[in-house]
matplotlib code that plots the C-alpha trace (Angstrom):
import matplotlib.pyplot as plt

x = [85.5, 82.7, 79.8, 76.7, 73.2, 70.8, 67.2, 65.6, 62.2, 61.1, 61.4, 58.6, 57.5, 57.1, 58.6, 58.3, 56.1, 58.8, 59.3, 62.2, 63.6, 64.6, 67.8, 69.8, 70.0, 73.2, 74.7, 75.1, 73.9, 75.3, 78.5, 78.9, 78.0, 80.3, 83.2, 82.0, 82.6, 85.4, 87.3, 86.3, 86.0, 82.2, 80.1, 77.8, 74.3, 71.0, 69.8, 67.1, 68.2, 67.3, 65.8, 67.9, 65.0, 64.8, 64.6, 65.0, 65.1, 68.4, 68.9, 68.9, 69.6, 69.9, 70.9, 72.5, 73.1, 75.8, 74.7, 77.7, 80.5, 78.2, 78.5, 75.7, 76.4, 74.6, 74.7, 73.3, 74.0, 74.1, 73.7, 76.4, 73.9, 71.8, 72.5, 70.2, 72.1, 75.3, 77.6, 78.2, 80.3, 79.7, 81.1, 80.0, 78.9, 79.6, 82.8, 86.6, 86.4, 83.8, 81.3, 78.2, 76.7, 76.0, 72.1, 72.6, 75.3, 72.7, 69.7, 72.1, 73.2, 71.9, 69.2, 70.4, 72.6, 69.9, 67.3, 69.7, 69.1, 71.7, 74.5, 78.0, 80.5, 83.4, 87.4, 89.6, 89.8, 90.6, 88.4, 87.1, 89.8, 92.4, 93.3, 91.0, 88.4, 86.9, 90.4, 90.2, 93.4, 93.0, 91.6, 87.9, 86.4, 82.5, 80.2, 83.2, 85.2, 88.5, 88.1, 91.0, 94.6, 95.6, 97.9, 99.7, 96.6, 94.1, 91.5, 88.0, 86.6, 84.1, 86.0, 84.0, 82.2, 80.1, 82.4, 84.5, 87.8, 90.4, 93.9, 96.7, 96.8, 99.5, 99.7, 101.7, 100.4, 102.8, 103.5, 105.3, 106.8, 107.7, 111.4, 110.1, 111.3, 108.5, 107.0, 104.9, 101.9, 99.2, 95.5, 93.3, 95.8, 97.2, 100.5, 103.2, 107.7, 108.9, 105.1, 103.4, 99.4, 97.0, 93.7, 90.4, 87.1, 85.7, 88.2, 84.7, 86.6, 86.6, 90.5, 93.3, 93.5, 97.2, 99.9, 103.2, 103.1, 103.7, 101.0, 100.2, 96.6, 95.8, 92.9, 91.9, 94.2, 93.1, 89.1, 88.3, 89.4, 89.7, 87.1, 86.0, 89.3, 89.5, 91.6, 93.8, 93.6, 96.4, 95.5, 97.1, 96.8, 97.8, 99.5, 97.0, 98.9, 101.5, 100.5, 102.8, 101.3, 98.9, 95.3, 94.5, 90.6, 89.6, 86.9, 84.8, 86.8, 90.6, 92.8, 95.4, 99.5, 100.9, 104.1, 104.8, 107.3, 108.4, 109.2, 110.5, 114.2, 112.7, 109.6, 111.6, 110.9, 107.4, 105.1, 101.5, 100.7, 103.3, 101.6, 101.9, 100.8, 98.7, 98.9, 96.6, 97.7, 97.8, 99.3, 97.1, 95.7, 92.1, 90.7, 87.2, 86.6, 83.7, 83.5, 86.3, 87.2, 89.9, 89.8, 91.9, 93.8, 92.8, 91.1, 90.7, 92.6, 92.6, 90.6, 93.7, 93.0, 95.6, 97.8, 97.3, 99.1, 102.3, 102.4, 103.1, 105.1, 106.6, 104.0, 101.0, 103.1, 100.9, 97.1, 97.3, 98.6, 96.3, 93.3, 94.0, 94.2, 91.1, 87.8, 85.9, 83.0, 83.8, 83.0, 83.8, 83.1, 83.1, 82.4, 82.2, 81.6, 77.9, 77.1, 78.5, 78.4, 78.4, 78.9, 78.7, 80.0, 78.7, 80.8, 81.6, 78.3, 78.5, 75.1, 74.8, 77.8, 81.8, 83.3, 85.8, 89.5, 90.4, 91.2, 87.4, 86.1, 88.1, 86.5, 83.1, 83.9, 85.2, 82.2, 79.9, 82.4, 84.4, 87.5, 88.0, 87.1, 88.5, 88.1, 86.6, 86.9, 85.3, 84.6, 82.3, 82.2, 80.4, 77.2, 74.7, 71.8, 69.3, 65.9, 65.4, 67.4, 70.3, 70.0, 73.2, 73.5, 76.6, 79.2, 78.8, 75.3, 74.2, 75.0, 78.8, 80.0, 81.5, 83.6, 81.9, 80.1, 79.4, 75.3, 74.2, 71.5, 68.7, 68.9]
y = [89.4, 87.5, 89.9, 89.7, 90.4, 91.7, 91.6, 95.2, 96.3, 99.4, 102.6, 102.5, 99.0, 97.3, 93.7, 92.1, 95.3, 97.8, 100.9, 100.7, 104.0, 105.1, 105.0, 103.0, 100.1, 100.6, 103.5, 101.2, 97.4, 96.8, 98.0, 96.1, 92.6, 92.9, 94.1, 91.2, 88.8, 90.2, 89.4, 86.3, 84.9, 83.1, 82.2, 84.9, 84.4, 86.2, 87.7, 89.9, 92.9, 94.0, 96.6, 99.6, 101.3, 104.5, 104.0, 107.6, 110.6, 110.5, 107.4, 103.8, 100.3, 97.2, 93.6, 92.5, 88.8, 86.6, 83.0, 81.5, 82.8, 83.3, 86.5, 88.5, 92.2, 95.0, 98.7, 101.6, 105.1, 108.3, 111.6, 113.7, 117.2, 116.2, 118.7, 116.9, 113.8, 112.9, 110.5, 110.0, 107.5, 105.3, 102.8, 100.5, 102.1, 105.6, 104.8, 104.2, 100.4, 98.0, 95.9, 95.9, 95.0, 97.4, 97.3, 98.2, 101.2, 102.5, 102.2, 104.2, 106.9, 110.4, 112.0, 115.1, 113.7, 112.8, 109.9, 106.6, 105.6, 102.7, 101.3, 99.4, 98.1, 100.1, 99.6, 96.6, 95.8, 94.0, 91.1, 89.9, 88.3, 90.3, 93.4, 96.8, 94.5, 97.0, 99.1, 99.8, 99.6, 103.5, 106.8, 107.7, 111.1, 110.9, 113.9, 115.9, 114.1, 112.3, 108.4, 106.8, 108.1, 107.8, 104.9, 106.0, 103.5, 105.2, 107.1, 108.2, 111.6, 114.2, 117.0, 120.8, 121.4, 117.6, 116.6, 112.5, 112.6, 109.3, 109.3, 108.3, 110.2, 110.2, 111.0, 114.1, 114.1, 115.5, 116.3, 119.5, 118.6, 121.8, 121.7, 122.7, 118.7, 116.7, 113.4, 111.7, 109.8, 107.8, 107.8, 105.5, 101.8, 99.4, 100.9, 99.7, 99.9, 103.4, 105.0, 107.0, 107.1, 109.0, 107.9, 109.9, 109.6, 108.2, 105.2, 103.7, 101.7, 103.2, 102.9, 102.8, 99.0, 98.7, 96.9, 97.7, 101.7, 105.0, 107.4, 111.2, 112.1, 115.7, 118.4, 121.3, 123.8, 126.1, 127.4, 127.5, 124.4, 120.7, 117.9, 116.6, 116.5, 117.2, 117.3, 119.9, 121.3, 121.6, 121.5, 122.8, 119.7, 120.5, 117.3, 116.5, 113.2, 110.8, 107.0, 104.1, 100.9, 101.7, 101.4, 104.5, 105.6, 107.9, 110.3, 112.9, 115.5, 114.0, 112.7, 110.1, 109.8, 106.3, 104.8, 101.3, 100.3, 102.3, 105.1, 105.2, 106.8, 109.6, 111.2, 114.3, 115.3, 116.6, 116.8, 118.3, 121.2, 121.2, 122.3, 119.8, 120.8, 118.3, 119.0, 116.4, 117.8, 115.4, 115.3, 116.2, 119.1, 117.7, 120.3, 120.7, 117.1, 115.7, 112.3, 110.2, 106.2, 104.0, 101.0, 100.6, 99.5, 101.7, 99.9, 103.3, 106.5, 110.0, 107.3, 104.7, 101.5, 100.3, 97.3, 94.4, 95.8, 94.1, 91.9, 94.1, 92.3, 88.9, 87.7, 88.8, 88.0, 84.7, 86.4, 89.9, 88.3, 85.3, 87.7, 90.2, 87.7, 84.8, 85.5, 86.9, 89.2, 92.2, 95.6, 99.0, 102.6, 104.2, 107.8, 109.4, 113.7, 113.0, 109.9, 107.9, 103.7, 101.9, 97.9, 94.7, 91.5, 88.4, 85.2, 82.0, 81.0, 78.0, 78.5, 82.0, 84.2, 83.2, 86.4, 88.7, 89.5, 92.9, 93.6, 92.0, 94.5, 97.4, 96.6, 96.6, 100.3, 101.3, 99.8, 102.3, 105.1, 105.6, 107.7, 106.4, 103.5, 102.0, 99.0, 98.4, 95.6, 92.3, 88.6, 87.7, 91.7, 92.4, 93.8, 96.1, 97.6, 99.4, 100.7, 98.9, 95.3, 93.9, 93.1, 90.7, 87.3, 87.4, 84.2, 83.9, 83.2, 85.9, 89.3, 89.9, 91.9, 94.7, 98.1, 100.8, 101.6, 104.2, 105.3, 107.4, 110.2, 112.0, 115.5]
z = [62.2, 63.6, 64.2, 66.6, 65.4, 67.8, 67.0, 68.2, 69.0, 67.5, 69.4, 72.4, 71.6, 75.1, 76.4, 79.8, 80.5, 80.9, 77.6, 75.4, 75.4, 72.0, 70.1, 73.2, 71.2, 68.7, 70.8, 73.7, 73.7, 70.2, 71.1, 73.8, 72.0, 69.3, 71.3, 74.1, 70.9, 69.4, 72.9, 73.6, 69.5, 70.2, 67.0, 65.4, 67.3, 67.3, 70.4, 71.7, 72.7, 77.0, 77.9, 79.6, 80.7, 82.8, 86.7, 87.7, 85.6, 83.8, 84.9, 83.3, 84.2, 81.9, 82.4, 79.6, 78.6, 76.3, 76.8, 74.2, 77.1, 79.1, 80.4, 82.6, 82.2, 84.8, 83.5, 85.1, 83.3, 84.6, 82.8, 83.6, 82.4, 85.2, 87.9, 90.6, 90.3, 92.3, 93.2, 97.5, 99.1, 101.8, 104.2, 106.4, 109.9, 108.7, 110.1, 108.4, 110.1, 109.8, 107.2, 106.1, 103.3, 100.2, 100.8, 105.2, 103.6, 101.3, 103.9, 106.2, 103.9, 105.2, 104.0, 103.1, 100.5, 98.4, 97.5, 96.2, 92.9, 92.2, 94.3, 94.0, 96.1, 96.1, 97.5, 98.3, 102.1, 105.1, 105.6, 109.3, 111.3, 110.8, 112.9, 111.0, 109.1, 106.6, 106.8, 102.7, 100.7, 99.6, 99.8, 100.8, 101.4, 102.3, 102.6, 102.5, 105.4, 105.4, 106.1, 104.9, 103.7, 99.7, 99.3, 95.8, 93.9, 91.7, 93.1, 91.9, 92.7, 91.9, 91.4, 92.6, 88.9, 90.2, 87.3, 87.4, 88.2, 88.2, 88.9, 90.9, 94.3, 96.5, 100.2, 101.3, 105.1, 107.5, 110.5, 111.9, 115.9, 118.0, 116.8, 113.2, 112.0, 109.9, 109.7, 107.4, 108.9, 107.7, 108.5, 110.5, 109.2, 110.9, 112.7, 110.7, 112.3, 111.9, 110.4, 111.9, 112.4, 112.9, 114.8, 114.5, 115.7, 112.8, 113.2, 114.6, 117.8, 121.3, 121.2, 119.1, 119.3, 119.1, 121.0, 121.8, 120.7, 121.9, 121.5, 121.6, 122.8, 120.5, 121.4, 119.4, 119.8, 117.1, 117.7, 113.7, 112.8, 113.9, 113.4, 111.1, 109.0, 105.4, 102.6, 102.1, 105.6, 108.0, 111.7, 115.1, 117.8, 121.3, 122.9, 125.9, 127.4, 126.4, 126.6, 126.0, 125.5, 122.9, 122.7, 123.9, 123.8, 121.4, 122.3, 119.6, 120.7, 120.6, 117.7, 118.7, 116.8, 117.6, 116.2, 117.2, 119.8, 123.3, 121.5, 117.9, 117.2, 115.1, 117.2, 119.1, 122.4, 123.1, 126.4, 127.3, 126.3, 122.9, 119.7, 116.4, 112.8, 110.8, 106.9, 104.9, 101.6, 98.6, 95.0, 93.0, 95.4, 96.0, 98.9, 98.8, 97.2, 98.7, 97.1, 96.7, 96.3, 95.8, 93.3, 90.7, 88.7, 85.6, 82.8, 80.4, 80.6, 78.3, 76.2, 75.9, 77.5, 79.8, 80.5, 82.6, 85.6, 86.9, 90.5, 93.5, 95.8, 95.5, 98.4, 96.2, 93.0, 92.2, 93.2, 91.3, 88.0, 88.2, 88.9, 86.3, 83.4, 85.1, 84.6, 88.1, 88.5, 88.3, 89.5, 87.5, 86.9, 83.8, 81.6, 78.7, 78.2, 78.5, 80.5, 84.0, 84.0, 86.8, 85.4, 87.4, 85.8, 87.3, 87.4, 89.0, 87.8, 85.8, 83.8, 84.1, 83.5, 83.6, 85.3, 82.8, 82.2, 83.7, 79.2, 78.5, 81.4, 79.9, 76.5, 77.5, 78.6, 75.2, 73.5, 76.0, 74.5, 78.2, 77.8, 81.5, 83.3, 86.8, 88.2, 91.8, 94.0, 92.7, 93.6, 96.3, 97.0, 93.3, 94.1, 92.6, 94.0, 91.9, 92.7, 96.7, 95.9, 94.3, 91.1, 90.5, 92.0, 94.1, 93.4, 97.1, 96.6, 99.0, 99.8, 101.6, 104.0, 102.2, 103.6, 101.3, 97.8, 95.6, 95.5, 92.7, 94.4, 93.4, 95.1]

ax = plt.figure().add_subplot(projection="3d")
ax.plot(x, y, z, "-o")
ax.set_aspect("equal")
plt.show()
């Protein structure tokens, strides 16, 4: 087995005027190199280990470099003891819609959540030009509010002990009509034949922005609970008008159910002044989470790493396959007991770093020691922001639009 040989500085010696911080070599770097040849079978080479040098307390950031692929490796770390350090979502506007890039979403993040420390993008989403650009494929919760609906993908979530969470979350959102019948709904999507969806004022439009759809405008109809919406509540909404058409305007005070055509076969009767039930349960039970993000798929789990997943869809058949096993950049979160990664592969840079294989990203996490690791979105998206700027150079050559991140905050 070929093995890489990385020259080290003793502990506290000093090199492009930054501190090495003690014993990170071999636990980390090292780890990373031999698993990063092992993968890809380059010759043995000598290199200079970089620096992963402290940019907040319990927080460190290193860009790590394998010219003979090449590949250009960004890892920030996160110690998980740290009690003042959290993990916040974001998205673009502070709204479920929209795009912005990472850098606008962490200048905008509120600052009661804390100081940010380090930045990536976060979900898959709808691009500009089609209807919802910046509608993300999955869930997110942010400062404890419900953005976007689960969508049966992998989540990530901070569970209530500020602890990492990762798993496959599945929507169980219903509604309850007058008659006691039940329908499932989705959450701030595009309105699909025979679904139901639910519009809130975080959609970030003025209106529904629909066509052809029959729609129920909801007030408060309990006084302890309605806006903003959260996971495992279930809410009473008193039916205010009935609007077919679609695009109905959404105020801060309403919530707005649409289903597409006249009126669809199964929505019973209901007028003004009828009383739904709106349960936002999922499985598993995450009420009280107030971080959450979809990604996926899972690269490590309970310490196993995990399959290339299989195509979805014959439509997407060619893409997901061809992108799981092609090298892109790549975006990922990561952790052990003891520490949180954040990693940014570059790629699509011919001198500078080739992209990875969803397997090459998943080893990377074993070599840090993660017993779970997802992926996030990638591509032109990849970005990483540590410290005021981004610190990877995007295969788009600039900064893209992006629908939301995860920031690490100093409280």
């Amino acid at each position: 087995m070929a093995r890489m040989r990385i020259r080290q500085r003793p502990p506290g010696a000093r090199a492009g005027g930054r501190e090495v911080l003690p014993g990170e070599w071999a636990s980390v770097l090292a780890g990373v190199a031999a698993l990063a040849l092992l993968l890809c079978g380059c010759k043995p080479e000598v290199l200079e280990a970089p620096l992963l040098h402290e940019i907040a307390p319990g927080v460190a950031y290193a860009n790590y470099r394998l010219p003979d692929v090449p590949w250009s490796i960004h890892l920030v770390r996160v110690e998980l003891s740290r009690t003042n350090l959290g993990i916040e979502s974001v998205h673009a506007h502070g709204t479920s819609l929209g795009l912005a890039s990472l850098s606008e979403q962490v200048a905008s993040l509120e600052p009661g959540l804390g100081q940010p420390v380090a930045a990536v993008n976060g979900d898959f989403f709808q691009t500009w030009g089609r209807p919802y650009a910046g509608e993300t494929r999955g869930l997110q919760i942010a400062g404890g509010e419900l953005l976007s609906g689960p969508s049966n993908r992998v989540c990530f979530w901070v569970d209530g002990q500020g602890r990492p969470r990762m798993g496959r979350v599945m929507s169980r959102f219903t509604v309850t009509w007058p008659d006691g019948s039940t329908n499932d709904f989705g959450l701030n999507e595009l309105v699909h034949s025979n679904r139901l969806v639910l519009f809130t004022p975080t959609l970030g439009w003025s209106s529904t922005g629909t066509t052809n759809a029959f729609e129920l405008v909801l007030e408060q109809a309990d006084p302890h609970r309605w806006l903003p919406l959260a996971l495992g509540d279930t809410v009473a909404a008193r039916v205010r008008e009935l609007r077919p058409g679609g695009n109905t305007p959404i105020t801060p005070e309403t919530l707005v159910l649409a289903v597409e055509g006249a009126r669809s076969w199964f929505v019973p009767a209901v007028g003004p002044g009828d009383v739904l039930r709106l349960s936002l349960i999922t499985e598993p039970d995450l009420k009280g989470v107030r971080t959450a993000l979809g990604g996926g798929p899972a690269l490590i789990q309970n310490g196993r790493r995990q399959p290339t997943p299989e195509p979805m869809g014959f439509e997407r058949m060619a893409y997901d396959l061809a992108s799981a096993i092609e090298r892109h950049p790549r975006t990922a979160i990561g952790w052990s007991r003891d520490h949180l990664w954040l990693a940014l592969v570059d790629g699509r840079l011919a001198c500078l770093s080739a992209g990875m294989t969803l397997q090459e990203l998943a080893g990377c996490f074993e070599g840090l020691g993660c017993t779970e690791a997802m992926n996030l979105d990638g591509g032109g998206s990849a970005t990483m922001w540590v410290q005021g700027r981004i610190r990877n150079k995007p295969s788009d050559r600039q900064e893209r639009d992006v629908a939301n991140g995860l920031v690490v905050v100093q409280r």
